[in-house]
C-alpha positions as a Python dict, from the first residue, in 0.01 Angstrom:
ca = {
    (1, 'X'): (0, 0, 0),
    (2, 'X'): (64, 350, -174),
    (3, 'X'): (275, 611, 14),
    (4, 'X'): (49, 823, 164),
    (5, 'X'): (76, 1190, -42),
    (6, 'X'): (283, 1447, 110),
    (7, 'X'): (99, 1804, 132),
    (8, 'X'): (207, 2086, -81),
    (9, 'X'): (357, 2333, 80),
    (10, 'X'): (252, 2697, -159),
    (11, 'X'): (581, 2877, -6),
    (12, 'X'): (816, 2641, 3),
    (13, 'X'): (1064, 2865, -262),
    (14, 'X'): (1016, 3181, -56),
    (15, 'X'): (1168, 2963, 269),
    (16, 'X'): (1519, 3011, 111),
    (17, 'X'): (1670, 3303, 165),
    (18, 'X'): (1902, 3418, -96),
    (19, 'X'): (1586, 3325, -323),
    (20, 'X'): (1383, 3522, -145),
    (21, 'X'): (1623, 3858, -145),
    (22, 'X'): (1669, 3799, -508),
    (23, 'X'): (1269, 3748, -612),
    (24, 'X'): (1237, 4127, -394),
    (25, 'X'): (1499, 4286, -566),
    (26, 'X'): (1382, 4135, -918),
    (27, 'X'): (1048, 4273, -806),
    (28, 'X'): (1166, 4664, -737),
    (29, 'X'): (1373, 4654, -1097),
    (30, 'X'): (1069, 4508, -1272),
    (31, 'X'): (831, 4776, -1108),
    (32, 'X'): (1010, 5066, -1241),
    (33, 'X'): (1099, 4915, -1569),
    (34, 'X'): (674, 4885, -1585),
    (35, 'X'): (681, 5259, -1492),
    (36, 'X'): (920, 5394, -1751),
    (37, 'X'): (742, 5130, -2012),
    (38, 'X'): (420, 5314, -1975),
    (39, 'X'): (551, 5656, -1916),
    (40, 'X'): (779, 5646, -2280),
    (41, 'X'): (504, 5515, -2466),
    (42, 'X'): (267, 5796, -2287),
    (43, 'X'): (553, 6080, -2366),
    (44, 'X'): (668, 5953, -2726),
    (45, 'X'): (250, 5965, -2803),
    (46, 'X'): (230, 6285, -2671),
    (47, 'X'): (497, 6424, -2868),
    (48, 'X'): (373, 6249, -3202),
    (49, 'X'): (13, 6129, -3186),
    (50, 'X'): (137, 5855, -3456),
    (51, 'X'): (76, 5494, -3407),
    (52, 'X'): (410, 5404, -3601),
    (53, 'X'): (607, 5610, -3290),
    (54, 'X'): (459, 5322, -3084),
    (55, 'X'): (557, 5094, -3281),
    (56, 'X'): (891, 5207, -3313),
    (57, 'X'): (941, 5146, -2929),
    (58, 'X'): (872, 4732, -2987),
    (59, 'X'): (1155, 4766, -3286),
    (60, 'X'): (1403, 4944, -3064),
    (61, 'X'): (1388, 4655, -2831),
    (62, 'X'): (1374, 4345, -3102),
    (63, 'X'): (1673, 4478, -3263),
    (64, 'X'): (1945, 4418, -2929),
    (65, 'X'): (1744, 4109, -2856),
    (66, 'X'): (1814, 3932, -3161),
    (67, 'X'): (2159, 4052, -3243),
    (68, 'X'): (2264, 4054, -2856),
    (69, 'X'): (2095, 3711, -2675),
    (70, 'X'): (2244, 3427, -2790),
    (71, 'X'): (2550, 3601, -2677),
    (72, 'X'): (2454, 3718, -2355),
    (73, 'X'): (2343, 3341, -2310),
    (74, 'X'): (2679, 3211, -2381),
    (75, 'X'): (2811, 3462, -2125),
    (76, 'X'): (2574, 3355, -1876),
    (77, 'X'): (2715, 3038, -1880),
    (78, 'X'): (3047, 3103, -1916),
    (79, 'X'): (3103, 3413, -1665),
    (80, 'X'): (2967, 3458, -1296),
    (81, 'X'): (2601, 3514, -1338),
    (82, 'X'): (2563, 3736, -1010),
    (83, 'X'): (2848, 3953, -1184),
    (84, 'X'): (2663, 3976, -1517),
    (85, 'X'): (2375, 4070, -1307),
    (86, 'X'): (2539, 4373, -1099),
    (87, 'X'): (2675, 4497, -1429),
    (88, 'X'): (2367, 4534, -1627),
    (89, 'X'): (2152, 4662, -1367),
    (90, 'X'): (2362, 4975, -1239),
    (91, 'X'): (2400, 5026, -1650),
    (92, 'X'): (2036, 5067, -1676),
    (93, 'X'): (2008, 5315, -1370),
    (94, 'X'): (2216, 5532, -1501),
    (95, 'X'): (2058, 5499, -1819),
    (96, 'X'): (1740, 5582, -1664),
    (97, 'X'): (1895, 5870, -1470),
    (98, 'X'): (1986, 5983, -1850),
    (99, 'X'): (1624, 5954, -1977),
    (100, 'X'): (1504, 6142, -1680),
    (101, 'X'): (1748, 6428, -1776),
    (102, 'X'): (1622, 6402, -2110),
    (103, 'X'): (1248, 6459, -2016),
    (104, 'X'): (1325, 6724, -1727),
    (105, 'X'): (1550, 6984, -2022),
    (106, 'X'): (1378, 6848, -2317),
    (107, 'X'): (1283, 7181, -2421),
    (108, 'X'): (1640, 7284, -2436),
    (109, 'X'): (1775, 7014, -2656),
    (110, 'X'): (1887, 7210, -2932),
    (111, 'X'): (1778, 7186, -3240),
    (112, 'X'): (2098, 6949, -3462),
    (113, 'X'): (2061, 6942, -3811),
    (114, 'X'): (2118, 6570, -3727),
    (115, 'X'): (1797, 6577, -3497),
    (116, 'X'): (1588, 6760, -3770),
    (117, 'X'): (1743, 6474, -4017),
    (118, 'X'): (1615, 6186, -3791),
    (119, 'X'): (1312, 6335, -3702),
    (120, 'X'): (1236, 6395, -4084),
    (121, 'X'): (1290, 6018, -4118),
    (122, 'X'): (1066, 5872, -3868),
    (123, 'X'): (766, 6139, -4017),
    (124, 'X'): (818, 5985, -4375),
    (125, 'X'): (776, 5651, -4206),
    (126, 'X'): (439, 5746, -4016),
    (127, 'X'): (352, 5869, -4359),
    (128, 'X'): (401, 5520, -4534),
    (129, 'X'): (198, 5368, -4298),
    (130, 'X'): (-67, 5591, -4170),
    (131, 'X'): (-198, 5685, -4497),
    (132, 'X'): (-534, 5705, -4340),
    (133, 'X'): (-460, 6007, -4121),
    (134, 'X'): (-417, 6341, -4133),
    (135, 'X'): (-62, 6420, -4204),
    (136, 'X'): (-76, 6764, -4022),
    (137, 'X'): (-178, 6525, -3711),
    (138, 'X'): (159, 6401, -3699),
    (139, 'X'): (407, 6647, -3472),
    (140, 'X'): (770, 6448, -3538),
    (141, 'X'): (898, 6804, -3487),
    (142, 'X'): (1080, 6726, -3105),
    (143, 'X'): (1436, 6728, -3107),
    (144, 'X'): (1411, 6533, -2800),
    (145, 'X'): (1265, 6250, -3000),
    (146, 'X'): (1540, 6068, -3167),
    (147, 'X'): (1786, 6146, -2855),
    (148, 'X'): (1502, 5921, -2625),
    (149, 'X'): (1493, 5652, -2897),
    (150, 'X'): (1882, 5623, -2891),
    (151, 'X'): (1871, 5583, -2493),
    (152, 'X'): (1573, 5349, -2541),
    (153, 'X'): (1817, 5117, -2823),
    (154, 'X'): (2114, 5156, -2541),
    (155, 'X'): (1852, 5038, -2281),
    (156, 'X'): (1740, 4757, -2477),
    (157, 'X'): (2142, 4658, -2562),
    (158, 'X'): (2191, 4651, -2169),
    (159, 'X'): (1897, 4495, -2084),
    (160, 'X'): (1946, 4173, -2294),
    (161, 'X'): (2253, 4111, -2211),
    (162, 'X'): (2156, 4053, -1869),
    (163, 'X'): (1848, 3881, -1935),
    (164, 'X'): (1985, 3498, -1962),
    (165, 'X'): (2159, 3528, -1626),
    (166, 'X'): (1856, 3663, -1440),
    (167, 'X'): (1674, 3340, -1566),
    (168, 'X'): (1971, 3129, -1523),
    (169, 'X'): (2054, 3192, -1172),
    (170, 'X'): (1735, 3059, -1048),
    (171, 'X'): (1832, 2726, -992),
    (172, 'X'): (2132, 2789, -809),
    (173, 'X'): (1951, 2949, -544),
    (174, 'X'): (1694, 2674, -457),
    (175, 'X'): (1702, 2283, -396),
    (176, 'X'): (1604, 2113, -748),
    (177, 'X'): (1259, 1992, -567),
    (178, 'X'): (1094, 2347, -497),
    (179, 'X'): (1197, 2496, -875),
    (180, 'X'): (859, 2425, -1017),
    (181, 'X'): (718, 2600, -697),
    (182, 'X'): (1021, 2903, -755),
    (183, 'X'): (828, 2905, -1116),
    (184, 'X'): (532, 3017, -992),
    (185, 'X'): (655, 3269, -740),
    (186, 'X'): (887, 3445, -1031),
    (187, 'X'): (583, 3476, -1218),
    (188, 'X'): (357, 3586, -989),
    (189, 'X'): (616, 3898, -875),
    (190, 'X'): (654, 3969, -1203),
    (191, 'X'): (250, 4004, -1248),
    (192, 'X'): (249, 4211, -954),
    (193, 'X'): (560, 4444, -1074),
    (194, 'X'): (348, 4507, -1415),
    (195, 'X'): (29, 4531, -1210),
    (196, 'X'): (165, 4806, -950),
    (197, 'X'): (412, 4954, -1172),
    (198, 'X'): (225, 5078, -1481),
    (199, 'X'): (-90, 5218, -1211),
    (200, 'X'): (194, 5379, -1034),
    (201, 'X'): (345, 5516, -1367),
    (202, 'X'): (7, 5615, -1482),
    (203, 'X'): (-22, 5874, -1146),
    (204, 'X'): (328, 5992, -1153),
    (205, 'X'): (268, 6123, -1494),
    (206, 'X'): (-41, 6275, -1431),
    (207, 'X'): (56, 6466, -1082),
    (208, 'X'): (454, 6442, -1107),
    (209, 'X'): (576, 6447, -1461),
    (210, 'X'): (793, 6202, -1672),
    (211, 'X'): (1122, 6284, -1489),
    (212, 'X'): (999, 6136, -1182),
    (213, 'X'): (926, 5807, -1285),
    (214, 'X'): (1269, 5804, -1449),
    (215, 'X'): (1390, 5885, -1171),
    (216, 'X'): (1209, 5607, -923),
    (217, 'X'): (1306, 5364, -1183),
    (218, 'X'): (1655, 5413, -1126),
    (219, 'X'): (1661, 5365, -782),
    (220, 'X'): (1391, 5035, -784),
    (221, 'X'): (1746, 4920, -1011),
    (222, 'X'): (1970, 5048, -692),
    (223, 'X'): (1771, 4835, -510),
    (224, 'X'): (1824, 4490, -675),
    (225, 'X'): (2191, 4629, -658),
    (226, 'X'): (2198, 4621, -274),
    (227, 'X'): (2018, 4321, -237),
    (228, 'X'): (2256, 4110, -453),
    (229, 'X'): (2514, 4198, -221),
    (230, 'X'): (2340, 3976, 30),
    (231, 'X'): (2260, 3679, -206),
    (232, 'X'): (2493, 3400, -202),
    (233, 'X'): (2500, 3205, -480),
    (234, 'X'): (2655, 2815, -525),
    (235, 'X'): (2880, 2744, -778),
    (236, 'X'): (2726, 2482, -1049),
    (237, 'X'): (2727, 2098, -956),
    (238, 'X'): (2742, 2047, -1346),
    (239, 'X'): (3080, 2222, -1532),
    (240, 'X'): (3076, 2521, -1743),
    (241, 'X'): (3123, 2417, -2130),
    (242, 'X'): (3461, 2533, -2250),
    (243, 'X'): (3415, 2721, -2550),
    (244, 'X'): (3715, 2733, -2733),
    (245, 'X'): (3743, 2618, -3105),
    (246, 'X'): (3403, 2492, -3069),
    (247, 'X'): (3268, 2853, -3005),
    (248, 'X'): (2959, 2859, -3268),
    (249, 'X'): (2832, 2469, -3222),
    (250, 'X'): (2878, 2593, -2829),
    (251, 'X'): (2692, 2914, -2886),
    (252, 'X'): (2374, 2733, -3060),
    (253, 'X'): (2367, 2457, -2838),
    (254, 'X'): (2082, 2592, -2696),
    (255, 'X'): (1868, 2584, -2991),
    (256, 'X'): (1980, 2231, -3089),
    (257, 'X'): (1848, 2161, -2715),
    (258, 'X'): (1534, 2307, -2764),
    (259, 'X'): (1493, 2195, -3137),
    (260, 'X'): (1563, 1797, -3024),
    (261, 'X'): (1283, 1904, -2767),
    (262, 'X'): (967, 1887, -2980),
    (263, 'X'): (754, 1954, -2611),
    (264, 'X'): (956, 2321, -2491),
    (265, 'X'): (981, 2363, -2903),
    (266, 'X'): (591, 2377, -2975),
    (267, 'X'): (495, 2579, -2566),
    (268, 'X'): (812, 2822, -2676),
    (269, 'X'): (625, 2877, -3045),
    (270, 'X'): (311, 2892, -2884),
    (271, 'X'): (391, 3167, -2693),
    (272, 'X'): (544, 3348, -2976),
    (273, 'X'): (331, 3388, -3186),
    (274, 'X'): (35, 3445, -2951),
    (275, 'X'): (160, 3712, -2845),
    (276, 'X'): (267, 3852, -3115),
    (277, 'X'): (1, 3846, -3237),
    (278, 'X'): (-255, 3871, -2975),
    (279, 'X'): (-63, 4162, -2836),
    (280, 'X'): (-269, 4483, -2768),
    (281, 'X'): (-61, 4659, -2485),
    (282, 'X'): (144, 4914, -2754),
    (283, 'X'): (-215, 5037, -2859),
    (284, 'X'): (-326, 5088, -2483),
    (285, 'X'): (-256, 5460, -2567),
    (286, 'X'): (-476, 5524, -2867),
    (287, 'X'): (-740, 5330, -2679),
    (288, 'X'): (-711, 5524, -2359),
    (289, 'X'): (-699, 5870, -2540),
    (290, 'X'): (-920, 5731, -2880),
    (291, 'X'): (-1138, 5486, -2805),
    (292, 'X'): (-1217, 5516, -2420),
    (293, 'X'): (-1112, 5850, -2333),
    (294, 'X'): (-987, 5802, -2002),
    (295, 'X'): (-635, 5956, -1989),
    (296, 'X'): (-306, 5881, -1865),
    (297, 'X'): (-495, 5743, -1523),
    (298, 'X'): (-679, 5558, -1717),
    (299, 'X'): (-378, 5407, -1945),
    (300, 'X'): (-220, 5300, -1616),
    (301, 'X'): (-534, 5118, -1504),
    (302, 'X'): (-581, 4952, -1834),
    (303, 'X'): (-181, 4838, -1827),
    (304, 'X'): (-190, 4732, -1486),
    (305, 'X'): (-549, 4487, -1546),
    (306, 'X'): (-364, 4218, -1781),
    (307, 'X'): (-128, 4162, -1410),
    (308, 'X'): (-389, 4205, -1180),
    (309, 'X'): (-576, 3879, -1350),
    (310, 'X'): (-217, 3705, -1403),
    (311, 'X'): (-131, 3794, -1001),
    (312, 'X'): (-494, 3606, -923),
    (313, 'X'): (-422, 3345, -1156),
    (314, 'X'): (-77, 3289, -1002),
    (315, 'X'): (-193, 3264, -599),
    (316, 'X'): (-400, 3009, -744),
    (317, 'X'): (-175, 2802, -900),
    (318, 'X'): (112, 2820, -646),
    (319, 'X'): (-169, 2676, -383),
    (320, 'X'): (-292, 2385, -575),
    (321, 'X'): (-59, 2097, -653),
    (322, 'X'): (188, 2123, -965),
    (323, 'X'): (-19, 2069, -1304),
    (324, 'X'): (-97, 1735, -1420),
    (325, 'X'): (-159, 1811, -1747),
    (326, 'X'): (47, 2106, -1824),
    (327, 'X'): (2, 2114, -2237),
    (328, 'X'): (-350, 2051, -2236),
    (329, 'X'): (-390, 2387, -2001),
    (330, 'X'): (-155, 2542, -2188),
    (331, 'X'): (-360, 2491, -2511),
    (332, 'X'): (-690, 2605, -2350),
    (333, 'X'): (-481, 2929, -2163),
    (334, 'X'): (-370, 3042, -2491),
    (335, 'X'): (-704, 2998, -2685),
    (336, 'X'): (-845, 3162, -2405),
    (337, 'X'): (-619, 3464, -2447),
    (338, 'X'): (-715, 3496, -2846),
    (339, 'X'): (-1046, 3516, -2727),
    (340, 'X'): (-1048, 3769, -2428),
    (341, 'X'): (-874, 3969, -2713),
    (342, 'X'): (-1086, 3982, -2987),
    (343, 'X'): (-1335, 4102, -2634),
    (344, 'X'): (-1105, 4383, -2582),
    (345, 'X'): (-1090, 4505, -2921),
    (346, 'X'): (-1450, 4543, -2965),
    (347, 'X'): (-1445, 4720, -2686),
    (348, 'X'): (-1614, 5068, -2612),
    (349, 'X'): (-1700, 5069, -2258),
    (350, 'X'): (-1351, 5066, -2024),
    (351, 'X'): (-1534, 4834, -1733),
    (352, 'X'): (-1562, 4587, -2029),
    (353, 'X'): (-1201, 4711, -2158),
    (354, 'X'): (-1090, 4625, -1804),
    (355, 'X'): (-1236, 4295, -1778),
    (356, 'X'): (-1137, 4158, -2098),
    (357, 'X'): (-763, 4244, -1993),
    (358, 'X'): (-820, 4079, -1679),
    (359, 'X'): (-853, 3770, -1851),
    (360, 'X'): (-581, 3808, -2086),
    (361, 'X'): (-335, 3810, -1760),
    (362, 'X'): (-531, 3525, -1604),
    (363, 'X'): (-458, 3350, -1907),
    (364, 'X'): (-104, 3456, -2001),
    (365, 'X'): (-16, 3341, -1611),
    (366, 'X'): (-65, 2999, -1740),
    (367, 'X'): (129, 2955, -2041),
    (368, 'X'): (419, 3129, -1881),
    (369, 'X'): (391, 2876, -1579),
    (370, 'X'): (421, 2632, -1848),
    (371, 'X'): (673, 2730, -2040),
    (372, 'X'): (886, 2820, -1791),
    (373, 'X'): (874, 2538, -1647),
    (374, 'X'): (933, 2296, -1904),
    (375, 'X'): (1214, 2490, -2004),
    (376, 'X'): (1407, 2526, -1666),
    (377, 'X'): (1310, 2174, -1533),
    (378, 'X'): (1429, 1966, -1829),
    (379, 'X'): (1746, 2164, -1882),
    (380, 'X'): (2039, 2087, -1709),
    (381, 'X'): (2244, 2360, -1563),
    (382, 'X'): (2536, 2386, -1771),
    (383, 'X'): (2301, 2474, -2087),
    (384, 'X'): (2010, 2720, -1873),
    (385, 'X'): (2188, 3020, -1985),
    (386, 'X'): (2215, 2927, -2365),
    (387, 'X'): (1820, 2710, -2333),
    (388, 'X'): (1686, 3046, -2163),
    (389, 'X'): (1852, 3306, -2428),
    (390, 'X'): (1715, 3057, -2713),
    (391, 'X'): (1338, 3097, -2515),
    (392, 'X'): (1380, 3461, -2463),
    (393, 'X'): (1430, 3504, -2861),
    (394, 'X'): (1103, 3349, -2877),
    (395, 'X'): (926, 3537, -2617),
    (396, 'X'): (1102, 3880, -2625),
    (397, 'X'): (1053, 3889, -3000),
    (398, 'X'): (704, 3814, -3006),
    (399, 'X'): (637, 4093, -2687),
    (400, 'X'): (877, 4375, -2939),
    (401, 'X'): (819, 4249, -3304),
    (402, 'X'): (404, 4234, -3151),
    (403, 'X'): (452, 4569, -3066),
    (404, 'X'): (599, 4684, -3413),
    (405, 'X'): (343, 4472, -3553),
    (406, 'X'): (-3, 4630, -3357),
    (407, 'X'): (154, 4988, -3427),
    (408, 'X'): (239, 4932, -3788),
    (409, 'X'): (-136, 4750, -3856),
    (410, 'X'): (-306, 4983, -3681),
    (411, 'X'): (-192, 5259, -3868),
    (412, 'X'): (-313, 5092, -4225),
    (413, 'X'): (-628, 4950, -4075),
    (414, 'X'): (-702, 5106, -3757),
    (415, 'X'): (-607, 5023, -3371),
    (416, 'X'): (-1034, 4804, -3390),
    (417, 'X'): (-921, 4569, -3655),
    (418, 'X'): (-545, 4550, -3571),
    (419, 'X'): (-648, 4399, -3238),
    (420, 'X'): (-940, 4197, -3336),
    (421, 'X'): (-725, 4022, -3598),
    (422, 'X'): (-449, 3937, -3391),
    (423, 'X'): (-712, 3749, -3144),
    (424, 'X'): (-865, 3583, -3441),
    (425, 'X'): (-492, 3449, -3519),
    (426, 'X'): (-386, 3323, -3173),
    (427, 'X'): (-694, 3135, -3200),
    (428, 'X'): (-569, 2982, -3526),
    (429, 'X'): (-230, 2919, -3422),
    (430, 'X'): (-318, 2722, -3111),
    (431, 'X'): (-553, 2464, -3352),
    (432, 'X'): (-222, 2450, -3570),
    (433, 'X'): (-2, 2378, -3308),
    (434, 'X'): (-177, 2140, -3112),
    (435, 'X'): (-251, 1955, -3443),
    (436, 'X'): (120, 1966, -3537),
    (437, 'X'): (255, 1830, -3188),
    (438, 'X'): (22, 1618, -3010),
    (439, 'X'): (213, 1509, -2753),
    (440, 'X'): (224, 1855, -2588),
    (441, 'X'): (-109, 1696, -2501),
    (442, 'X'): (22, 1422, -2263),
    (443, 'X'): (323, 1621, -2112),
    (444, 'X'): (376, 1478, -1754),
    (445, 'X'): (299, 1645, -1427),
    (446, 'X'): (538, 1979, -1365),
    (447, 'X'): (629, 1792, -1023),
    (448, 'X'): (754, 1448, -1214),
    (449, 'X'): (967, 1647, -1515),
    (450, 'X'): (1354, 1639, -1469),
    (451, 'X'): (1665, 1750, -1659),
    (452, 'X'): (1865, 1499, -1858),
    (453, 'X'): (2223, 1470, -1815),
}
């Protein structure tokens, strides 16, 4: 006679406590990160009305991410993640303090002959590329400009090197039979953070001014700081690799894990390039101010709609049992997302606008359930931080090189067809991959995957 089945139990990650102070102060950084994502991209728009500005933002942040995250992934294995943690987030407060500086004097940065140089620069590139506008549109005039991009590069620098140990430390802070559970609750904060936070960006701009939302941002980073005082966190049952003459087969170890793992290889690709290039957020702009003329209020709306489906999406998942088919949804999520897309860019009428984002979150919840999962449940702990920087290159690229990607294509072809086309091709690369690995098809149930020794 079968055991009879035990019920699942939706909260069971938020019943531990040190989890639960770290998933709130996670949330407040993540909130005004959202904020001061839509309130550069508003400011560096206003300043330029170029679509290659925009896309300059995703560049700024792919460059530190794939020069900087393999390291910061050997560091996060090596060093005391809490530490690593602490670090990077009073470095990005201050940075944001900086950028709010920036915005509040900007008409008082004087004018550098190596401002006038750089700005000079980045108009010849909007020229290259948006050879089907106006060039008397363009307005790369701001000496504030290139001193914003440089705090946006040192921003991105910071940012990545605490990324692995943000992901890695999950584990530590909850028993190994709740982590698929933990999973869903990271997600669904991190919806709600990029729900709330670009709405609440959106009004700050409108009624406030950029220097405000700097500002909050800064302290929403104070307050992960405080919190983390309170968090305990268990030393590793598994030992730290030593990394001595072995440094760079010890660095890439990661990779090699995730390369002999055909399963987290193909959900890690997936994601990639789906979102880059299904990726429509770095046009949100052009569409709120072009195409659906509803204004910075309007922007914030339209950024906050992907979360608001992903946040539904998430409460649902975290109250049904772990997936038993977790590729097969993945496949269907992601083809799902291509198509809610392509919706989006055809788009004239923001309630349909809306909508269509709505489903891309709803969708997008589920592949990062996935992928997450797979990735932290069949790693063991010595190798999270490395695994997790190697997963990051494939995610945070595709999110930054997407966003270079939408702003560069929709300045040769137009924001319609730059979106529309990167639908049609997450479509495409969802029949490739699930042709190419079909055994992401029959991937066990989240609740029966472990780690290997």
């Amino acid at each position: 006679m079968s055991a009879p089945y035990a019920p699942h139990d939706p909260y069971a990650a938020l019943r531990h406590t040190a989890y639960r102070r770290y998933l709130i102060g996670t949330f407040c950084a993540n909130v005004g990160r959202q904020m001061t994502s839509v309130a550069v991209a508003w400011q560096i728009y206003q300043w330029t009305h170029s679509a290659t500005a925009l896309g300059l933002v995703g560049l700024l942040n792919v460059i530190p991410l794939l020069v900087c995250l393999l390291p910061a992934g050997a560091l996060a294995d090596r060093f005391d993640r809490k530490r690593i943690i602490t670090l990077s987030t009073a470095a990005l407060a201050c940075l944001s303090v900086l950028l709010a500086c920036v915005a509040f004097f900007h008409e008082a940065v004087p004018r550098l002959a190596i401002l006038d140089l750089l700005n000079g620069g980045l108009r010849r590139l909007a020229m290259l590329f948006e050879q089907q506008a106006d060039p008397i549109s363009f307005d790369f005039t701001h000496p504030a400009l290139p001193v914003v991009y440089a705090i946006l590069l040192v921003m991105g620098v910071v940012r990545i090197l605490g990324w692995p140990a943000r992901s890695a430390i999950v584990p530590q802070l909850v028993p190994p039979g709740v982590l698929s559970n933990t999973l869903t609750w990271n997600s669904s904060a991190f919806e709600i953070a990029t729900m709330t936070g670009p709405a609440i960006g959106g009004f700050l701009i409108a009624w406030a001014g950029f220097p405000v939302v700097y500002v909050l941002d800064a302290l929403c980073g104070l307050s992960l700081l405080v919190l983390l005082t309170r968090v305990h966190v268990p030393p590793p049952v598994a030992p730290v690799v030593a990394m001595g003459k072995r440094s760079w087969r010890s660095l890439l170890a990661g990779a090699e894990f995730i390369w002999n793992k055909k399963v987290v290889l193909a959900a890690s690709g997936l994601d990639m390039f789906a979102v880059l290039l299904g990726g429509a957020v770095a046009l949100l702009p052009i569409y709120a101010d072009q195409i659906l003329h509803v204004g910075p209020i309007g922007l914030g709306w339209l950024r906050a709609a992907p979360s608001i489906g992903a946040f539904g999406m998430a409460m649902w998942i975290a109250h049904r049992r772990p997936m038993q088919r977790p590729g097969l949804m993945l496949l269907w999520a992601v083809a799902g997302f291509g198509v809610a897309i392509v919706v989006f860019g055809l788009s004239h009428w923001f309630w349909l606008s809306f909508i269509a984002l709505l489903a891309t979150g709803s969708f997008d919840n589920v592949s990062v359930v996935v992928r997450q999962s797979l990735v932290q449940l069949l790693t063991p702990n010595h190798l999270r931080g490395r695994v997790t920087s190697v997963n990051q290159i494939f995610v945070g690229s595709s999110n930054e090189i997407g966003t270079l990607r939408a702003g560069l294509m929709a300045a040769l072809v137009g924001p319609v067809a730059a979106v529309v086309w990167g639908g049609v091709g997450t479509i495409l690369t969802v029949l490739v991959i699930a042709r190419a690995v079909p055994q992401l098809k029959t991937v066990a149930p989240l609740d029966q995957l472990r780690a290997e020794d």
